[in-house]
N, C-alpha and C positions, 0 to 999 in steps of 0.2 A: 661302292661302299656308302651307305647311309650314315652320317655324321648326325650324333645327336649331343645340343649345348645346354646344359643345364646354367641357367645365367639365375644370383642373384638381385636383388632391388639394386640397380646403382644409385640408390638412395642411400643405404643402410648399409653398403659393401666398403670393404677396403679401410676398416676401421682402425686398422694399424698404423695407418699412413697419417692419422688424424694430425701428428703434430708437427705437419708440415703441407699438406693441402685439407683446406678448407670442405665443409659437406661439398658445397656446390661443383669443385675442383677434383673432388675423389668420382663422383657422380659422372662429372664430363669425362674422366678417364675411363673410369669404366665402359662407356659408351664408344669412344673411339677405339679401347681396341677389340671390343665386340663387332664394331665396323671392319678393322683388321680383317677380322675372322672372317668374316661374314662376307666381304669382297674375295677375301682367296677362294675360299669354298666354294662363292657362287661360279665361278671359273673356272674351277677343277676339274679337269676331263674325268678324275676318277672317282668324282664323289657324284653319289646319284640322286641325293636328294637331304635336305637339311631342317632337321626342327628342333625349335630354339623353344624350352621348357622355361619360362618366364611368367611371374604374375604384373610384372611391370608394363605401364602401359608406352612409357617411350623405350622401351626394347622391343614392345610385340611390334612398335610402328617402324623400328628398324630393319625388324625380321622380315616386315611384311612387303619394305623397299627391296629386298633382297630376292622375295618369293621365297623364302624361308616357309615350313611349315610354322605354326605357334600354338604350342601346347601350353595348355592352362593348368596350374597346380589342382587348384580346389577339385576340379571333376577326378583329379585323381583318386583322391581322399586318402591320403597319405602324407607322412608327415617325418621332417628330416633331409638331407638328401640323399642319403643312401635309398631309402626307401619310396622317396621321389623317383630317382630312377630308374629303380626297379618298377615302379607302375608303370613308368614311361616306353619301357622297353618292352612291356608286357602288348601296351597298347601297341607300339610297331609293330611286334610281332602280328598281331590279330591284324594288320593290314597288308601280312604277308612280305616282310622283310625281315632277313634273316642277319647280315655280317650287318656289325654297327661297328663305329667308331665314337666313345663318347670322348670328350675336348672341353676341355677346360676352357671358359670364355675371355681370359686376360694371357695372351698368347701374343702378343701385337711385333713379335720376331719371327713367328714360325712363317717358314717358307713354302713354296709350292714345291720345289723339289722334296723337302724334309717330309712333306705328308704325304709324297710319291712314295718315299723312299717307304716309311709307315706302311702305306697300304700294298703294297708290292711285297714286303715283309709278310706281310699278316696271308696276302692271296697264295707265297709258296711256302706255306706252313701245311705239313699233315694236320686234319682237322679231327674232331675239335681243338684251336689253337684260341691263345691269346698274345696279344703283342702291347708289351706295355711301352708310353713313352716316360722315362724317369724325368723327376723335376730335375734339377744343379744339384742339388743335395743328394741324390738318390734315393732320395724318401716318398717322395710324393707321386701319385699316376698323374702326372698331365694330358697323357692318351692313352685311353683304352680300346683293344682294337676285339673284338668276340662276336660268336655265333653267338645270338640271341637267344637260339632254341636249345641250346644246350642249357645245364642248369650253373648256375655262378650267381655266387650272390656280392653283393659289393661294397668294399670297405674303405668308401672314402675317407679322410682324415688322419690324422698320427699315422706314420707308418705304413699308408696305405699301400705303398708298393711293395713289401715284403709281402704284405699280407695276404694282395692281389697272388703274386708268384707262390707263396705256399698253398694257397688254395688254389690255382691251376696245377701244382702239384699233384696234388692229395688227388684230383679229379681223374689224372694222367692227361692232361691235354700240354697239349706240345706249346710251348711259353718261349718268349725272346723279349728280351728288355732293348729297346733302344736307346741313343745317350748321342742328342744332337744340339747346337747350342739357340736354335729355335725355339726349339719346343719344350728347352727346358727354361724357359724365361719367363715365367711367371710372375706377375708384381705384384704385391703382398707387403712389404716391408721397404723401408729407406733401403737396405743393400740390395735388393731387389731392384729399384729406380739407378741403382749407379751399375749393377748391374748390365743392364738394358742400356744406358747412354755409351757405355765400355764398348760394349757389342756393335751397338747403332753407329758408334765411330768406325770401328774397325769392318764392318760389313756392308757401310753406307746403305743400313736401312733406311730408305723413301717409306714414312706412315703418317697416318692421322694421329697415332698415337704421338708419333716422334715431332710432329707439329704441333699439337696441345701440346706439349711437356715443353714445347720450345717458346711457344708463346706465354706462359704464365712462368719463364726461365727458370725454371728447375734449375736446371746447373747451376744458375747464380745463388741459388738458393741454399745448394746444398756444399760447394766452397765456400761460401761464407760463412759455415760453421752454424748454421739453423738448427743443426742437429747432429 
């Protein structure tokens, strides 16, 4: 399975979080758990190659310590992320890759079992399939797992994952939603950070994410009523 991560600027990301880590501290998180990611995947017996859709130039030099592939926005020429990635997948395909996995890049809980379990789902589905990973809310694709060559077009944002399963519907491909507490950890918001520290106690997650957060103490920050 080809994993493909649409990452954006950890410059300019995570702007919800603003009022309680600083640019430079949202920046560094981002990065750590793109590193997360990027260390399991590069591991993964069953992911067969990985490229990270970034204009940032300290993500492309993380992707690049990874051997991650690094796609550039602009040659796309497309604009959005729904339509980023649909150039993106256009372009794998023309290199002759067919099942993708697309992943959310702030994941810094999902496990190597959890994206076995994903792709093992996705490989005994009658095909055309899709295997969606739902956020904690049930709203969001945190993993999209599909044949490229089939046609699907893609609706990240609001709602995404109804919207993903109605139009796998409508197409008749065979759909399964997963609901694991990895891959639905996405961090985006303060409940999102307390979230993540819940889990990180109770699953003794070992991260670079879980070390940032621990060195700029988060936790103290967020008992103390910061917010």
């Amino acid at each position: 399975m080809w994993v493909l991560l649409p990452i954006k600027d950890p410059a300019s990301a995570k702007t919800r979080l603003a009022d309680i880590l600083s640019d430079a501290e949202r920046s560094q998180l981002c990065l750590a758990m793109l590193e997360d990611l990027l260390a399991l995947l590069s591991q993964h017996s069953k992911v067969t190659g990985i490229s990270v859709l970034s204009q940032s130039q300290a993500v492309r030099q993380l992707a690049e310590r990874y051997r991650a592939e690094v796609m550039l926005e602009a040659p796309l020429k497309a604009s959005g992320l729904n339509a980023l990635i649909s150039a993106a997948v256009l372009e794998l395909a023309q290199q002759g890759i067919s099942d993708v996995a697309v992943i959310h890049g702030d994941l810094p809980a999902l496990r190597a079992a959890e994206l076995k379990q994903l792709i093992e789902c996705y490989q005994s589905m009658p095909k055309p399939a899709v295997v969606l990973a739902a956020d904690r809310h049930g709203e969001g694709s945190n993993g999209l797992l599909l044949n490229i060559l089939c046609p699907f077009t893609f609706h990240y944002g609001l709602g995404s994952l109804q919207k993903h399963l109605t139009q796998a519907q409508a197409l008749n491909y065979s759909r399964q939603v997963v609901h694991s507490s990895g891959v639905a950890c996405d961090i985006d918001t303060l409940p999102d950070l307390r979230y993540f520290l819940e889990i990180k106690q109770s699953n003794a997650i070992d991260s670079r994410t879980r070390h940032y957060l621990e060195t700029i103490d988060i936790a103290s920050r967020l008992s103390a009523g910061h917010l």
